[in-house]
N, CA, C and O atoms as a Tinker XYZ file with bonds, in Angstrom:
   416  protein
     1  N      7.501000   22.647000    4.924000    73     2
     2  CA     7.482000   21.831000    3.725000    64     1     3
     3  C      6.046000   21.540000    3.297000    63     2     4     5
     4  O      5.699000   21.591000    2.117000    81     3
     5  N      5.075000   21.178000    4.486000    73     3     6
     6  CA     3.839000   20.867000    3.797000    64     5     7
     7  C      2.934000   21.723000    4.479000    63     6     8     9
     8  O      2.964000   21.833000    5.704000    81     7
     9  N      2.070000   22.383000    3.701000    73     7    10
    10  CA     1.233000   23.452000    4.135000    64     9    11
    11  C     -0.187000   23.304000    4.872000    63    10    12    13
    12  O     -0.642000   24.174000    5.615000    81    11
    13  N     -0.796000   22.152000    4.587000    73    11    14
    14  CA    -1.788000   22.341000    5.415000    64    13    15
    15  C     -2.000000   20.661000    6.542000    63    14    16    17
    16  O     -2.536000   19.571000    6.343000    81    15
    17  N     -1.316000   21.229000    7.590000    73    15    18
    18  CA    -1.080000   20.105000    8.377000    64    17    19
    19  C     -2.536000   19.348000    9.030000    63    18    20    21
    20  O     -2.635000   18.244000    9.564000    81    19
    21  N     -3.606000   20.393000    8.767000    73    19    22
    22  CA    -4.818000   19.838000    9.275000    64    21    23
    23  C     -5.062000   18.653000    8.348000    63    22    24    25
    24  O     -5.449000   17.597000    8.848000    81    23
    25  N     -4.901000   18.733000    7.271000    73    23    26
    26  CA    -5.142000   17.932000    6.431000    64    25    27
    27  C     -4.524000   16.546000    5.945000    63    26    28    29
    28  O     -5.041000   15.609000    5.337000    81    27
    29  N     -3.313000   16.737000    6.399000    73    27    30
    30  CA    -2.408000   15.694000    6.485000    64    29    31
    31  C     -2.521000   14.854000    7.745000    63    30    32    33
    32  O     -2.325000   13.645000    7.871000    81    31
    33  N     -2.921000   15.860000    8.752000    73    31    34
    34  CA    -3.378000   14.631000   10.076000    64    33    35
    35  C     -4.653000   14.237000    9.632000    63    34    36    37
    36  O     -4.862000   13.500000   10.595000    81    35
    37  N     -5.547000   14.142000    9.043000    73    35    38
    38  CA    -6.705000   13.861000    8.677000    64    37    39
    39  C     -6.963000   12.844000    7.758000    63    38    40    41
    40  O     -7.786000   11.941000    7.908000    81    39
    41  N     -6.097000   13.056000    6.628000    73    39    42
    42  CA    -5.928000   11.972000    5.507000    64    41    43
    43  C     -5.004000   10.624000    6.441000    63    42    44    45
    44  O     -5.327000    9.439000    6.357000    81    43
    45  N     -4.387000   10.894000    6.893000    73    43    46
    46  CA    -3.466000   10.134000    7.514000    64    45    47
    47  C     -4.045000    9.073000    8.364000    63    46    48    49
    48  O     -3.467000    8.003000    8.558000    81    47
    49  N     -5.089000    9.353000    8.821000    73    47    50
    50  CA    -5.447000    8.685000   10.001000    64    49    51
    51  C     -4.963000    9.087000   11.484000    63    50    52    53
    52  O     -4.666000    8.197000   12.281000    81    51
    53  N     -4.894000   10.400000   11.823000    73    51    54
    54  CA    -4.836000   10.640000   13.068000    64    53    55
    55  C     -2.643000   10.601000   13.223000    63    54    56    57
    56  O     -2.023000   10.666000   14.284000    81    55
    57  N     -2.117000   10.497000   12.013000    73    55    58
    58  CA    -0.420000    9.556000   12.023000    64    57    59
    59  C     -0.548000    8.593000   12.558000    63    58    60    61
    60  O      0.253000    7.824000   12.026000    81    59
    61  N     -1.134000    8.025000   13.416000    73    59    62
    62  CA     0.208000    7.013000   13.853000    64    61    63
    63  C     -1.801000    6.174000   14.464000    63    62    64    65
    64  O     -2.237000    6.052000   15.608000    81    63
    65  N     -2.187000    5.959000   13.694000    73    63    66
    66  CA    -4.070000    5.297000   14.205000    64    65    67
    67  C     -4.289000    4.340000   13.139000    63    66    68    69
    68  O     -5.147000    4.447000   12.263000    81    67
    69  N     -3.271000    3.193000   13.302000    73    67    70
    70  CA    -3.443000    1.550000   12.693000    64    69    71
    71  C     -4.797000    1.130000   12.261000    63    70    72    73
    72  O     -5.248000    1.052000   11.119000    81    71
    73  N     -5.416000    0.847000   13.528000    73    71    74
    74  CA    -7.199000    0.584000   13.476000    64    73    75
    75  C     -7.851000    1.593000   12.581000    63    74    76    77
    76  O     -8.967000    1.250000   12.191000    81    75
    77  N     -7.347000    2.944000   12.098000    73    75    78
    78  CA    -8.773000    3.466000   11.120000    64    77    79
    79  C     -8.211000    3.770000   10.063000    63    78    80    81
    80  O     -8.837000    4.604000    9.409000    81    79
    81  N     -6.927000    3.298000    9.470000    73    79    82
    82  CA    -5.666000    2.698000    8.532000    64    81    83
    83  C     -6.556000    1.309000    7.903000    63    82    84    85
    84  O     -6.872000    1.145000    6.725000    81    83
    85  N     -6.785000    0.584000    8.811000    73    83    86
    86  CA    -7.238000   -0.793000    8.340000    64    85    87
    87  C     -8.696000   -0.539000    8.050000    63    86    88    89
    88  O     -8.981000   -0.724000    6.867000    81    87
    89  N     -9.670000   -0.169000    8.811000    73    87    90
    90  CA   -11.031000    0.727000    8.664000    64    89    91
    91  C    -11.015000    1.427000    6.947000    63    90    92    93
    92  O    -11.715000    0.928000    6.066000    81    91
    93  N    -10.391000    2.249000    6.776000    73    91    94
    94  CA    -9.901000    2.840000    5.137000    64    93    95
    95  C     -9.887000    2.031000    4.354000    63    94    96    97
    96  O    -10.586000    2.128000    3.345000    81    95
    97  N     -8.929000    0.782000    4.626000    73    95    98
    98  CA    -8.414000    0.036000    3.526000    64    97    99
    99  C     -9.645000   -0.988000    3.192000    63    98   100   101
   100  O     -9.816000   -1.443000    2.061000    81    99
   101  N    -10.388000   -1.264000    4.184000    73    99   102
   102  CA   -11.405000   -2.201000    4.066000    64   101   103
   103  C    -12.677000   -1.802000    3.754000    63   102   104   105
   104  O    -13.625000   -2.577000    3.626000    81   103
   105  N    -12.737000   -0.198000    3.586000    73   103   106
   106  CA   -14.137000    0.174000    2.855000    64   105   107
   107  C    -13.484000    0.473000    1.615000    63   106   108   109
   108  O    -14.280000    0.186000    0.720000    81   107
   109  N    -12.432000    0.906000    1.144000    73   107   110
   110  CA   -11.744000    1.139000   -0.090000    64   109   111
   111  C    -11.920000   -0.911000   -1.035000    63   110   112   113
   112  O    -12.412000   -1.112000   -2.146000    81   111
   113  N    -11.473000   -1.743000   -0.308000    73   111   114
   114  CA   -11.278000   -2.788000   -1.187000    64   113   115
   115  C    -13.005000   -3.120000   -1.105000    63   114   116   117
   116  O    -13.610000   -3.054000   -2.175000    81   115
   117  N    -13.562000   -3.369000   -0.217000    73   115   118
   118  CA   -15.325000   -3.857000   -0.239000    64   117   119
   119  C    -16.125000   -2.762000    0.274000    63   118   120   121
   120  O    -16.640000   -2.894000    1.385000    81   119
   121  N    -16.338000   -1.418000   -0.570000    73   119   122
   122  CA   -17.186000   -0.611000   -0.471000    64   121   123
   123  C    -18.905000   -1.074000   -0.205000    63   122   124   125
   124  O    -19.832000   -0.304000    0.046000    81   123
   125  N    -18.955000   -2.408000   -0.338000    73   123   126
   126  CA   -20.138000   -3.150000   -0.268000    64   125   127
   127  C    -20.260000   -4.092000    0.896000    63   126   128   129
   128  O    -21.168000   -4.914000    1.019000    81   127
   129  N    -19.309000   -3.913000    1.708000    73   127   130
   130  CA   -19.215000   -4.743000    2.788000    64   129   131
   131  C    -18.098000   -6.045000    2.005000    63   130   132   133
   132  O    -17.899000   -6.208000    0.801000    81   131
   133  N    -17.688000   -6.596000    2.824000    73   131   134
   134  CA   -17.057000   -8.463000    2.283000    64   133   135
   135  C    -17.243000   -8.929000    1.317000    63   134   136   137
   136  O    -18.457000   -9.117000    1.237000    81   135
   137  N    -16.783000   -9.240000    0.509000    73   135   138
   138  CA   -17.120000  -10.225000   -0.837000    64   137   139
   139  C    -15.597000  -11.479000   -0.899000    63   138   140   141
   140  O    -14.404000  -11.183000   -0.960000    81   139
   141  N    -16.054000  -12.481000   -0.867000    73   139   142
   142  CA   -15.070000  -13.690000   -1.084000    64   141   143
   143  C    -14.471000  -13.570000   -1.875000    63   142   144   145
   144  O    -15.029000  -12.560000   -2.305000    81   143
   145  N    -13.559000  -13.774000   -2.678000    73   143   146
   146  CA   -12.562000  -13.027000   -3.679000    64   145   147
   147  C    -12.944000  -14.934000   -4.350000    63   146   148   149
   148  O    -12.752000  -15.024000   -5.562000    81   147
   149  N    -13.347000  -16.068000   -3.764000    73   147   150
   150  CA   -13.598000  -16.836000   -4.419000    64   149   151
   151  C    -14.777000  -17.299000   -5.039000    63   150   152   153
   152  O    -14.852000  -17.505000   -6.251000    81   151
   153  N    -15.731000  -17.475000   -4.211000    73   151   154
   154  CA   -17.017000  -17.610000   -3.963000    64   153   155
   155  C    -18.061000  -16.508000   -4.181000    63   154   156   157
   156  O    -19.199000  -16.673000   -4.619000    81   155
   157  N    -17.558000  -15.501000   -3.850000    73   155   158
   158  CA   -18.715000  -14.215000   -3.713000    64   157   159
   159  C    -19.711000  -13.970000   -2.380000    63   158   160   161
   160  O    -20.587000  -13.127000   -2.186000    81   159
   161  N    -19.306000  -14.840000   -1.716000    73   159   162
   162  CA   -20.297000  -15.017000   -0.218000    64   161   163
   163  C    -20.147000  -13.501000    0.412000    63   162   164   165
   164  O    -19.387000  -12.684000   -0.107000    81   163
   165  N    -20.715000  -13.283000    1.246000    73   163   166
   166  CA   -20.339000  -11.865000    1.770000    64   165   167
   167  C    -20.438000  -12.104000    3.512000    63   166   168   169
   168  O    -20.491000  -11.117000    4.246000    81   167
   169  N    -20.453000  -13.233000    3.964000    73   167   170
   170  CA   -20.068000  -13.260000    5.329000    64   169   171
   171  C    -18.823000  -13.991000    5.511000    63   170   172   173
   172  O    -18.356000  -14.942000    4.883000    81   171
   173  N    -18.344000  -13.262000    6.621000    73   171   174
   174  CA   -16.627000  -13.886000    6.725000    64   173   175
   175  C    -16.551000  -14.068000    8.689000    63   174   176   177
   176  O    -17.327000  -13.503000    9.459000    81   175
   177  N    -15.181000  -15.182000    9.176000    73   175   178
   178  CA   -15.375000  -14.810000    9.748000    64   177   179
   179  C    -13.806000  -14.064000   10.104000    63   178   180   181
   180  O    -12.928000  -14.599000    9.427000    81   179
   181  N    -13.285000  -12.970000   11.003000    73   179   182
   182  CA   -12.513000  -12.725000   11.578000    64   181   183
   183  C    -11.206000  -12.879000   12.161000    63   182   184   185
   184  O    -11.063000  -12.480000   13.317000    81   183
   185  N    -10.547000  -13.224000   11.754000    73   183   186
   186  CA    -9.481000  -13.958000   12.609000    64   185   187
   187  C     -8.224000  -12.827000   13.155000    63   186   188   189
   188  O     -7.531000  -12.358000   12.252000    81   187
   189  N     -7.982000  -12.481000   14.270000    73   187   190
   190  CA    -7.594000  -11.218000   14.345000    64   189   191
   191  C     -5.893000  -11.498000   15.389000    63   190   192   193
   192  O     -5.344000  -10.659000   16.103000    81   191
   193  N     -5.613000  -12.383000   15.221000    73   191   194
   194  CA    -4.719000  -12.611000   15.877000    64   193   195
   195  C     -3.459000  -12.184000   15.356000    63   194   196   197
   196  O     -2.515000  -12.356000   16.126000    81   195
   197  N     -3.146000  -11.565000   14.017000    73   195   198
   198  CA    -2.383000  -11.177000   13.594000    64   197   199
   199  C     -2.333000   -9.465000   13.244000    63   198   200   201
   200  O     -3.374000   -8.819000   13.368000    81   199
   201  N     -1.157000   -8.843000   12.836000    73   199   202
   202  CA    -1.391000   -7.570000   12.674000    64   201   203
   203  C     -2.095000   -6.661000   11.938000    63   202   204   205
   204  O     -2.279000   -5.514000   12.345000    81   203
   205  N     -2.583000   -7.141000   10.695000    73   203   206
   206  CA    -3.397000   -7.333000   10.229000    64   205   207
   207  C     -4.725000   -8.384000   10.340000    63   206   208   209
   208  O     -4.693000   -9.598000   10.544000    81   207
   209  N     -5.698000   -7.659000   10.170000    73   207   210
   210  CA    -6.965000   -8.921000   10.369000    64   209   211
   211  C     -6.882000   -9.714000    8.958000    63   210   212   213
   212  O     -6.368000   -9.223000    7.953000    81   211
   213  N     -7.426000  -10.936000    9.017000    73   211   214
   214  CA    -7.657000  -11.859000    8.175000    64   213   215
   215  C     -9.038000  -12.119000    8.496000    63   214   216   217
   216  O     -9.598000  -12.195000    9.590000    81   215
   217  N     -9.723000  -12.309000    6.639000    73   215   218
   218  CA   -10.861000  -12.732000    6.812000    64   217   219
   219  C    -11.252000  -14.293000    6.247000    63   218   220   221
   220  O    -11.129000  -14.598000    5.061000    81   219
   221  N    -11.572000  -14.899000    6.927000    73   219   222
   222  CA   -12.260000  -16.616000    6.367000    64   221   223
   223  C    -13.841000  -16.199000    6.493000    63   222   224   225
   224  O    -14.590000  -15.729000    7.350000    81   223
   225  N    -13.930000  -16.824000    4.610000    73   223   226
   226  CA   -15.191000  -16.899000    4.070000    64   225   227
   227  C    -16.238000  -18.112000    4.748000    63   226   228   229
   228  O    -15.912000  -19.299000    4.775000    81   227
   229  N    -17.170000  -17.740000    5.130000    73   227   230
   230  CA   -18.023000  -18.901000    6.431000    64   229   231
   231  C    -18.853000  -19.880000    5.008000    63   230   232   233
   232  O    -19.508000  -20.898000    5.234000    81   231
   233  N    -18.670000  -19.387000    3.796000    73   231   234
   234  CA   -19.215000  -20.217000    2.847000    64   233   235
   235  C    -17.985000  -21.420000    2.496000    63   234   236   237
   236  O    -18.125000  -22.540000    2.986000    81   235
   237  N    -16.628000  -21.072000    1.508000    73   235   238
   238  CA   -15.681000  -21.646000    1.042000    64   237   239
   239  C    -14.614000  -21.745000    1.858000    63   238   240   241
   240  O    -13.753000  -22.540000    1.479000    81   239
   241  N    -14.386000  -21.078000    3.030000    73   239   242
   242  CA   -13.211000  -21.270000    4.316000    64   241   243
   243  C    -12.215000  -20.717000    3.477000    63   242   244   245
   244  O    -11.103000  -20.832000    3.993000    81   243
   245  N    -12.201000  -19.999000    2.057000    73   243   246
   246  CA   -11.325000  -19.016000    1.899000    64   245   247
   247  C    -10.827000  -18.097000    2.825000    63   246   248   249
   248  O    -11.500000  -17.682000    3.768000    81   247
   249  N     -9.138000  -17.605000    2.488000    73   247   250
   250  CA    -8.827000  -16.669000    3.394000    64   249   251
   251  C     -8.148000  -15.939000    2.758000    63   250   252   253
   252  O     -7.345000  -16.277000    1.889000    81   251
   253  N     -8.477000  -14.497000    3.242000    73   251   254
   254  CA    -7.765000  -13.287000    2.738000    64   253   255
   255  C     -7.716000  -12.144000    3.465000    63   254   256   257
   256  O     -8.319000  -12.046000    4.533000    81   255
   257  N     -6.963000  -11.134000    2.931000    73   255   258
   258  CA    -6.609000  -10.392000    4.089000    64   257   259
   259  C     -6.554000   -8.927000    3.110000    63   258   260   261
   260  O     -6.635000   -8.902000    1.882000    81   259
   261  N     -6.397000   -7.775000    4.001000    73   259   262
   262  CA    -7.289000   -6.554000    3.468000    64   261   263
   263  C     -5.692000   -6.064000    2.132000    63   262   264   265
   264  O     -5.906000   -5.240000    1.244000    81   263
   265  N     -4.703000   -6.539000    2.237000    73   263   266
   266  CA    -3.915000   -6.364000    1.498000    64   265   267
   267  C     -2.747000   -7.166000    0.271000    63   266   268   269
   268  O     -1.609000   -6.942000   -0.139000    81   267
   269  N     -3.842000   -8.201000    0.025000    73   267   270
   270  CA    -3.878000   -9.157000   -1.199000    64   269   271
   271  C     -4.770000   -8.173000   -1.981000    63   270   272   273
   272  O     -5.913000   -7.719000   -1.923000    81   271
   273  N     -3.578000   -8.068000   -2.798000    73   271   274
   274  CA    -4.060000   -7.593000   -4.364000    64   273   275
   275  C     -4.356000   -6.062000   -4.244000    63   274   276   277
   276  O     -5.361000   -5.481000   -4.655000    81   275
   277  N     -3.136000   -5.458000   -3.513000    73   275   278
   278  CA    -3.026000   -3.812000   -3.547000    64   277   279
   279  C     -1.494000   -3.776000   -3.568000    63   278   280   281
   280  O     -0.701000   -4.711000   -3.678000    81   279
   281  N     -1.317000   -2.701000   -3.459000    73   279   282
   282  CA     0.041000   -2.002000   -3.443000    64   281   283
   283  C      1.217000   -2.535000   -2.242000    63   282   284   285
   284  O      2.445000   -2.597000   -2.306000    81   283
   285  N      0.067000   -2.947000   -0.935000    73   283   286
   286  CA     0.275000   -2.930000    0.010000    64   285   287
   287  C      0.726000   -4.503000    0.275000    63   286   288   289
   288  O      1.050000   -4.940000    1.379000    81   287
   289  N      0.695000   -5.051000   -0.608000    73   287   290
   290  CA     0.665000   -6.531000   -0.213000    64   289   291
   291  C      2.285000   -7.291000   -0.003000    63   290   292   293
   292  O      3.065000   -6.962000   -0.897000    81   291
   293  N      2.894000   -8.297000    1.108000    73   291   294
   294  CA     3.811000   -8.703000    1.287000    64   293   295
   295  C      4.658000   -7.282000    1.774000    63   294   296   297
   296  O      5.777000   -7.263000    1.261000    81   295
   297  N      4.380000   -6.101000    2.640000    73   295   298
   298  CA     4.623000   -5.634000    2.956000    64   297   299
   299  C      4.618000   -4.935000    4.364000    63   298   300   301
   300  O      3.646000   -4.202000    4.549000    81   299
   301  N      5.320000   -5.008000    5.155000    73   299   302
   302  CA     5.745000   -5.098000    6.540000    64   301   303
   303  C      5.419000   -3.769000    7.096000    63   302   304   305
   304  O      5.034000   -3.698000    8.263000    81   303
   305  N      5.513000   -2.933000    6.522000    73   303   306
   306  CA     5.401000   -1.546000    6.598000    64   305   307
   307  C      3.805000   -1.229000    7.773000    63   306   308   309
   308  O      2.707000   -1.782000    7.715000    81   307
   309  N      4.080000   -0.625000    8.310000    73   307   310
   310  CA     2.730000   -0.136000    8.858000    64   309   311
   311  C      1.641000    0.265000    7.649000    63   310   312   313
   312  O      2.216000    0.418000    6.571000    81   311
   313  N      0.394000    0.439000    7.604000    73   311   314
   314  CA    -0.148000    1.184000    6.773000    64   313   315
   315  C     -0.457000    2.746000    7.448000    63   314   316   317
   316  O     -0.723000    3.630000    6.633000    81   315
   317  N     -0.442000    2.952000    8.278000    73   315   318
   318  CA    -0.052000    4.407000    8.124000    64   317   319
   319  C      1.199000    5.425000    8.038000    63   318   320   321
   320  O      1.185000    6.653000    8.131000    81   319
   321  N      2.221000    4.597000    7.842000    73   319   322
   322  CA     3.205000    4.960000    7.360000    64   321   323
   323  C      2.978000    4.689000    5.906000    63   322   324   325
   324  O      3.800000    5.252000    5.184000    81   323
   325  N      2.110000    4.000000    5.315000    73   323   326
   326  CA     2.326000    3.848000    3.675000    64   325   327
   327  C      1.183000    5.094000    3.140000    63   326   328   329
   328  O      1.007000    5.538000    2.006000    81   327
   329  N      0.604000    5.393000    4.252000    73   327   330
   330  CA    -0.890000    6.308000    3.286000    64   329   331
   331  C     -0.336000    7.635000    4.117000    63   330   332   333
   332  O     -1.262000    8.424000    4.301000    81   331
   333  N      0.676000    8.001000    4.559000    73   331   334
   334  CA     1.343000    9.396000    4.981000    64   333   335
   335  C      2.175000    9.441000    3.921000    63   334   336   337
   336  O      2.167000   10.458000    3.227000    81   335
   337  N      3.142000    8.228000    3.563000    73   335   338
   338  CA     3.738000    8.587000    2.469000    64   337   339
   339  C      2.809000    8.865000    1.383000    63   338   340   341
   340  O      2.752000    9.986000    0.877000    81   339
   341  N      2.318000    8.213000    1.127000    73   339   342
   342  CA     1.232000    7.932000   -0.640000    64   341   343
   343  C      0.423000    9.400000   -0.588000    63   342   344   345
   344  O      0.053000    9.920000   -1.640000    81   343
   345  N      0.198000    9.970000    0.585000    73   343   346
   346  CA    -0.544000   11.452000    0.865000    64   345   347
   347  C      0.588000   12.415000    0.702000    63   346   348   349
   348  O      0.375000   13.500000    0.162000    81   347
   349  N      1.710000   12.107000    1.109000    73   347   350
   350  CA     3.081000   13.382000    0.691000    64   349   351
   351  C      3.301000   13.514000   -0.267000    63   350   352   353
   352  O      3.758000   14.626000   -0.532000    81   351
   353  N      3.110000   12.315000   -1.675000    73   351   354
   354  CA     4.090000   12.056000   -2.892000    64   353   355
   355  C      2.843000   12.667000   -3.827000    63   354   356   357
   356  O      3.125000   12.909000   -5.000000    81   355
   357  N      1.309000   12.959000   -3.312000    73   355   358
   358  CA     0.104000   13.189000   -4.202000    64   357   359
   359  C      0.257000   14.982000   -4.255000    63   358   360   361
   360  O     -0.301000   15.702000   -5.083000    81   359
   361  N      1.130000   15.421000   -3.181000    73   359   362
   362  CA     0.878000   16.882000   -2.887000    64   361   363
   363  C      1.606000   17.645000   -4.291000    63   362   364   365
   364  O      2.205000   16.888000   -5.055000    81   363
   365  N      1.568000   18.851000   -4.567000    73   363   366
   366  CA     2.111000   19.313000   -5.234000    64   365   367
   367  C      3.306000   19.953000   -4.944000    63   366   368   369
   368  O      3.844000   20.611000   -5.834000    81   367
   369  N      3.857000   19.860000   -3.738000    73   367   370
   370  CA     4.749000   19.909000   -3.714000    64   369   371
   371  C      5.393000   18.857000   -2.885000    63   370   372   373
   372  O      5.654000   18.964000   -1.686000    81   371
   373  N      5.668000   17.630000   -3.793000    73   371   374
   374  CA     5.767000   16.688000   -3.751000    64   373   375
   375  C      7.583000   16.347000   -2.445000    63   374   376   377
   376  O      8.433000   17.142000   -2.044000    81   375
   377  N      7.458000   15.250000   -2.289000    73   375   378
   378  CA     8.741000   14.892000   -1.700000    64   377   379
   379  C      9.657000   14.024000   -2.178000    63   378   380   381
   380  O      9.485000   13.065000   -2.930000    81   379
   381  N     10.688000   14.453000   -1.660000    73   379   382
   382  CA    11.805000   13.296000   -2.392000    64   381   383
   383  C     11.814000   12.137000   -1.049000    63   382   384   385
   384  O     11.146000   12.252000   -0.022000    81   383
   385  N     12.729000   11.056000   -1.373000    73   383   386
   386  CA    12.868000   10.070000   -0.435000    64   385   387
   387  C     13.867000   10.524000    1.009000    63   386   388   389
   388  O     13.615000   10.077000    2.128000    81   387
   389  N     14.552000   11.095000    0.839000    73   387   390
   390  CA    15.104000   11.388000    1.901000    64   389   391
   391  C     14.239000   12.370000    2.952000    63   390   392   393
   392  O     14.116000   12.070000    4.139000    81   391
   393  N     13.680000   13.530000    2.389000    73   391   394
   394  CA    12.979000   14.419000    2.845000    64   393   395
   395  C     11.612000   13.185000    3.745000    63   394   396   397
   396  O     11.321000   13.364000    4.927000    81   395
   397  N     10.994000   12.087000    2.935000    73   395   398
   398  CA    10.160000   11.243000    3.110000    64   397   399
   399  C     10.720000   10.377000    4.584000    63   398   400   401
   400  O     10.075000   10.339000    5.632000    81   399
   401  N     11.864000    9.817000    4.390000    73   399   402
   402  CA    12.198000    9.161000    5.479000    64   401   403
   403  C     12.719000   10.061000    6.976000    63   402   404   405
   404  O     13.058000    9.552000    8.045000    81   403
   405  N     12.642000   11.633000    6.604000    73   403   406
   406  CA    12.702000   12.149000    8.001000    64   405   407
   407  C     11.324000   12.422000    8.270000    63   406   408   409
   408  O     11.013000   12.053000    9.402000    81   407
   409  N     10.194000   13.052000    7.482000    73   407   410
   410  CA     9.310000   13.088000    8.132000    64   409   411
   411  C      8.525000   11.873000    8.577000    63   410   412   413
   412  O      7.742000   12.168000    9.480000    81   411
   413  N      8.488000   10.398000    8.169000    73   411   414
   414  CA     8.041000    9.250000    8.504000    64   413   415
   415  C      9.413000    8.470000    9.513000    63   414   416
   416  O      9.270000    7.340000    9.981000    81   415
């Protein structure tokens, strides 16, 4: 079905590699490093206790997280299950949903 599998493990993040899923998503939203979505501060600190990291702004104690205000947001889904799909549906020979839910 899909022809160049080097490439699909590659875009993907390795399938099934959470940590460089979240790595992606966080140079994609702050290509500039951190920016406070309130303030503009650019140091944050960490809070990692959840499955996703959350960041608190060390200026305004804002908090946000790498998937407020994407596609991805209020969504349970792994993100590398969402950027294997979003990488299948870009191909030209695209997939339907069923075909989608056997290969994911």
């Amino acid at each position: 079905m899909y022809r160049d599998h080097a490439a699909f493990k590659s875009f993907c993040c390795n399938s099934d590699n959470e940590d460089e899923c979240i790595q992606a998503l966080f140079e994609a939203k702050w290509p500039n490093g951190f920016r406070c979505p309130r303030c503009e501060h650019t140091l944050a600190y960490l809070i990692s206790t959840r499955r996703l990291p959350l960041y608190e702004c060390k200026s305004c104690h804002q908090q946000t997280s790498l998937t407020v205000g994407t596609i991805f947001e209020g969504s349970r889904t792994p993100l590398h299950l969402w950027f294997q799909a979003l990488f299948l549906h870009t191909q030209t020979n695209s997939v339907n949903a069923l075909q989608l839910s056997q290969i994911i």
